[in-house]
N, C-alpha and C positions, 0 to 999 in steps of 0.2 A: 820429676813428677810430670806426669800425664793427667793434663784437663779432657775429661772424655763425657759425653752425655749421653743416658741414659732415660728409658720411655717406661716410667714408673708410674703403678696406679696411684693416685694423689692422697687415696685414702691413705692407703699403705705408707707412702712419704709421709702423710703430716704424724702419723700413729708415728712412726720408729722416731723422726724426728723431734717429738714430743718427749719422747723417752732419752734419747740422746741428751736432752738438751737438759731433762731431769736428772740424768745420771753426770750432767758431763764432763760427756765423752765425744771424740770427732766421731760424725757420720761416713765422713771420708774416710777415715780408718775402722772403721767396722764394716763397711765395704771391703776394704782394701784385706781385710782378716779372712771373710767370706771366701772371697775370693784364693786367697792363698789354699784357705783348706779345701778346696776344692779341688785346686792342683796337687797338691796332697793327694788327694783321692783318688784323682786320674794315675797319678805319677802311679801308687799304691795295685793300683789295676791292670795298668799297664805291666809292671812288674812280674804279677800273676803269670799273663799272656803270654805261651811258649814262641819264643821267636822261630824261623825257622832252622837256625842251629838247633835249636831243641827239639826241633819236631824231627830232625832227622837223628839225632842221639836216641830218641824214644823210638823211633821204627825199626834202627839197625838194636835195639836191646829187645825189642820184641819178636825182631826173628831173629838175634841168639835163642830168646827162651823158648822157642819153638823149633827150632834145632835140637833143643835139649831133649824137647818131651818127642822127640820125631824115633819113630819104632818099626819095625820091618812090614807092618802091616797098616801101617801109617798111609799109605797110596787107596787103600781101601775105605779110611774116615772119612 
């Protein structure tokens, strides 16, 4: 575990804290939750994001398909 601190507005600390302690639940781990699903999210985005092996798979299939549709009069479009 990593002690790390954080510059929260105080309203917002005592409000979740308040709740926390109604429910509870650790604030440290609802933080800690937070934060997971966010890496999540990135991770999830990141994923998306064509590296550039993909960028070059998608350029060389796009001039195949342009190869394909190329016609004798093709130097004139």
């Amino acid at each position: 575990m990593a002690l790390k601190t954080f510059n929260v507005d105080k309203e917002i600390y005592a409000e979740f804290s308040k709740h926390c302690k109604k429910e509870g639940i650790s604030m440290s781990k609802q933080v800690e939750k937070f934060l997971m699903q966010e890496i999540e999210k990135i991770k999830a985005k990141s994923e998306k994001i064509p590296g550039k092996r993909d960028l070059k798979k998608m350029e060389e299939k796009i001039a195949e398909d342009n190869e394909i549709h190329e016609h004798s009069f093709m130097k004139y479009c």
